[in-house]
Short mmCIF file of the C-alpha atoms (twelve columns), coordinates in Angstrom:
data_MODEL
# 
_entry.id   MODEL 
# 
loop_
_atom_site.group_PDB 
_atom_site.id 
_atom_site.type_symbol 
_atom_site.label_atom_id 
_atom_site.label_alt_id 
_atom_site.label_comp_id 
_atom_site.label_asym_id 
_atom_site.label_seq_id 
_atom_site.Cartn_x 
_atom_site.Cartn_y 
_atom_site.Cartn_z 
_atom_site.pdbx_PDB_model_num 
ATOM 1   C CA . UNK A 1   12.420  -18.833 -6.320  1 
ATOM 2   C CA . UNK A 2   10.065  -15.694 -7.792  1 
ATOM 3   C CA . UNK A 3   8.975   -15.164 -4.510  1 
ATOM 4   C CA . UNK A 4   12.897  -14.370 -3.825  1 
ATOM 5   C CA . UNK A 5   13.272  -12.493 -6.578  1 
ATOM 6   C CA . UNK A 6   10.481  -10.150 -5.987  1 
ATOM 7   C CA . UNK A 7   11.540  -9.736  -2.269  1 
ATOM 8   C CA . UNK A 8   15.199  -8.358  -3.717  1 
ATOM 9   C CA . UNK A 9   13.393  -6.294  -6.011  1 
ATOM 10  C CA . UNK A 10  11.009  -4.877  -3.637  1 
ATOM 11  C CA . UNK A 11  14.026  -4.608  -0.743  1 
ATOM 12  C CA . UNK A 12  16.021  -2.786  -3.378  1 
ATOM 13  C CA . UNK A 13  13.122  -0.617  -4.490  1 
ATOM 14  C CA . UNK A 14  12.688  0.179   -0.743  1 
ATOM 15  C CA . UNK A 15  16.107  1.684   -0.015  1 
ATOM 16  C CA . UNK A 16  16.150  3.946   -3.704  1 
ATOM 17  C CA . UNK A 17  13.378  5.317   -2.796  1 
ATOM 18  C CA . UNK A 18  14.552  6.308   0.486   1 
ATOM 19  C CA . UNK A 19  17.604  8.112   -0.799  1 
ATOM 20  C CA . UNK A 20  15.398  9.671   -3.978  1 
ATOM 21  C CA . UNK A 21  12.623  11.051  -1.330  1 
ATOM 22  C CA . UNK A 22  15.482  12.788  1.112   1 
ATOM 23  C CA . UNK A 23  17.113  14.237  -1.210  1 
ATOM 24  C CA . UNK A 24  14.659  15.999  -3.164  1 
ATOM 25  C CA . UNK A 25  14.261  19.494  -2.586  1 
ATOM 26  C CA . UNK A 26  11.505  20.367  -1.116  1 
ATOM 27  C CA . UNK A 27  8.882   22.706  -2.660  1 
ATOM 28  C CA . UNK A 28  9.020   26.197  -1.895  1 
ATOM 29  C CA . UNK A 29  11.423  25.201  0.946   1 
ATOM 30  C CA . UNK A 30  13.230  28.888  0.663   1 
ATOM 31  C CA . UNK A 31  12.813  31.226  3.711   1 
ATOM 32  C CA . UNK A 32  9.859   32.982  1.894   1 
ATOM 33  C CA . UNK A 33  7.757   30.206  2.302   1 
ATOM 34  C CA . UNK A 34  8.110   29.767  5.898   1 
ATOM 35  C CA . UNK A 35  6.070   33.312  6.142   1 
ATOM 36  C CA . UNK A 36  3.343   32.700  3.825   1 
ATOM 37  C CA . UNK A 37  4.940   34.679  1.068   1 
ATOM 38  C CA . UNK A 38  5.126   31.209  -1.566  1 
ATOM 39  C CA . UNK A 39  4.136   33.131  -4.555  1 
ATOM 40  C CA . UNK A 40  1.629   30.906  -5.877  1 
ATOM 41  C CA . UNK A 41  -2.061  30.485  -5.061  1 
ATOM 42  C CA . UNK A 42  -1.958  26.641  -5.854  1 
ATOM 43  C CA . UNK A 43  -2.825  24.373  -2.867  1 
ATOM 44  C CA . UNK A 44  0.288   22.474  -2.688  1 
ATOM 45  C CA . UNK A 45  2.705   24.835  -3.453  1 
ATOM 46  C CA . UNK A 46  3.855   26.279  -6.973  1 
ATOM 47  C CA . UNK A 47  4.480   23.574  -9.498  1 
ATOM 48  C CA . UNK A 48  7.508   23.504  -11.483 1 
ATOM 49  C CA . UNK A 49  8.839   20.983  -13.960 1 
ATOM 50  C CA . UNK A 50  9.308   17.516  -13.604 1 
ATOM 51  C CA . UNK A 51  13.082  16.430  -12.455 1 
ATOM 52  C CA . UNK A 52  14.584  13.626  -12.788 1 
ATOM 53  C CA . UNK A 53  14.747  12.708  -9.254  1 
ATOM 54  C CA . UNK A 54  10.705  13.252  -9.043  1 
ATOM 55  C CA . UNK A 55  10.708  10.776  -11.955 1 
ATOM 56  C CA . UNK A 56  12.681  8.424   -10.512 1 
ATOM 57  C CA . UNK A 57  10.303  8.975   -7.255  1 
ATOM 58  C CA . UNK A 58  7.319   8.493   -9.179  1 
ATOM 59  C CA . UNK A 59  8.716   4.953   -10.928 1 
ATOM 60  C CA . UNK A 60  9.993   3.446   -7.463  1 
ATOM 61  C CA . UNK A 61  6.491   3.944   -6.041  1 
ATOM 62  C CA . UNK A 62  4.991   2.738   -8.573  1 
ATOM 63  C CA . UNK A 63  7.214   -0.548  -8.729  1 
ATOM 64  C CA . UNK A 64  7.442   -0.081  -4.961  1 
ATOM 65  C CA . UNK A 65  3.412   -1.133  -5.065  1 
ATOM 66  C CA . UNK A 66  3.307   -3.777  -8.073  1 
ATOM 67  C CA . UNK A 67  5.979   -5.796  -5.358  1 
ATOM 68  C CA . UNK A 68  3.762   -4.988  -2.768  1 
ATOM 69  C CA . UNK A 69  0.496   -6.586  -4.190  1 
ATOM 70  C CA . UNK A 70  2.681   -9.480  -5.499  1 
ATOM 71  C CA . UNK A 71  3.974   -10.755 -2.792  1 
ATOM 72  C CA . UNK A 72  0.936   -10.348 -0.801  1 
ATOM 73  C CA . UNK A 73  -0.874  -12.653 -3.266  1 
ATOM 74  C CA . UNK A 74  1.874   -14.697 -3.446  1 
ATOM 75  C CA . UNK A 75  2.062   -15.060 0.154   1 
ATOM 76  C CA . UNK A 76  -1.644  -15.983 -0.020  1 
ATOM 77  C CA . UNK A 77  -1.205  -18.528 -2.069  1 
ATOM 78  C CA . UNK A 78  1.379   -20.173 -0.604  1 
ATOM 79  C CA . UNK A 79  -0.627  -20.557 3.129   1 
ATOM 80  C CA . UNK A 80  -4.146  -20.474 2.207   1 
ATOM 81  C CA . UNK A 81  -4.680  -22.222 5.741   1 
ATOM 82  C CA . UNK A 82  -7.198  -20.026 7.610   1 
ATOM 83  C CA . UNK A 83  -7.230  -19.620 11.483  1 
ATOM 84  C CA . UNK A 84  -10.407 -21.552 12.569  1 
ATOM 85  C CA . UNK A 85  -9.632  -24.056 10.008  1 
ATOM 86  C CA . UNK A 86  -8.904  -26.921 12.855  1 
ATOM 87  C CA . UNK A 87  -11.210 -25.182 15.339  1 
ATOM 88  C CA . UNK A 88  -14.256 -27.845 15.608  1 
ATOM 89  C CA . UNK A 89  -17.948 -26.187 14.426  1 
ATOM 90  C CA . UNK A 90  -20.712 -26.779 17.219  1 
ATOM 91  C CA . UNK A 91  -23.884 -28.446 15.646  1 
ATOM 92  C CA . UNK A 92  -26.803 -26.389 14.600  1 
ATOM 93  C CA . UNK A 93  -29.075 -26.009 17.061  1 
ATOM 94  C CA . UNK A 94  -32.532 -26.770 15.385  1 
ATOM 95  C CA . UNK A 95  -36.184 -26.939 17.256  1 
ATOM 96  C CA . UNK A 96  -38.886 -27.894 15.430  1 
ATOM 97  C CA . UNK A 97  -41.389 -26.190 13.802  1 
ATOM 98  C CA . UNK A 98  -44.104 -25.092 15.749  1 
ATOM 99  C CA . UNK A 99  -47.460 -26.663 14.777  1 
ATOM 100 C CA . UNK A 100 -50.105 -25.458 13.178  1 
ATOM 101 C CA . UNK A 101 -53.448 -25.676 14.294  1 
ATOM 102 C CA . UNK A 102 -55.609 -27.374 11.603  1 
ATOM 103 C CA . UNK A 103 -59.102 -25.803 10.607  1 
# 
């Protein structure tokens, strides 16, 4: 029943954070840019202020990941079966100790 929920949530998360990512502007995405002239010596472009749609970005990824980790522990839990777990172990080859010559 969680494990439902969370899927919804993280399903819902998925496709706002689509739409929010295209259709942000992008920085420095005026003609200017395109020919080296952006204006700023920063290494990712010039920063301006925080919008609300980079907000809203910033809050789906974060939620986006929280689901993420969730469910994969959640999924963990739920078949903690491994692989080789029915996969028979060959016995343990031992020889014995060689001897030691006594003084």
């Amino acid at each position: 029943m969680f494990t439902a929920f969370i899927t919804v949530v993280h399903v819902l998360v998925c496709s706002v954070l689509i739409l929010v990512v295209l259709l942000q502007h992008g920085k420095s995405a005026d003609i200017a840019a395109t020919f080296g002239g952006a204006g700023s010596q920063t290494a990712f472009g010039p920063r301006g202020t925080a919008t609300l749609l980079s907000k809203v970005t910033t809050w789906c990824a974060v939620i986006f990941m929280l689901t993420s980790i969730s469910l994969t522990i959640f999924a963990n839990k739920k078949h903690s079966n491994s692989v080789m777990q029915n996969v028979p172990s060959a016995p343990a080859q031992t020889s014995p100790a060689p001897s030691q010559p006594q003084k």
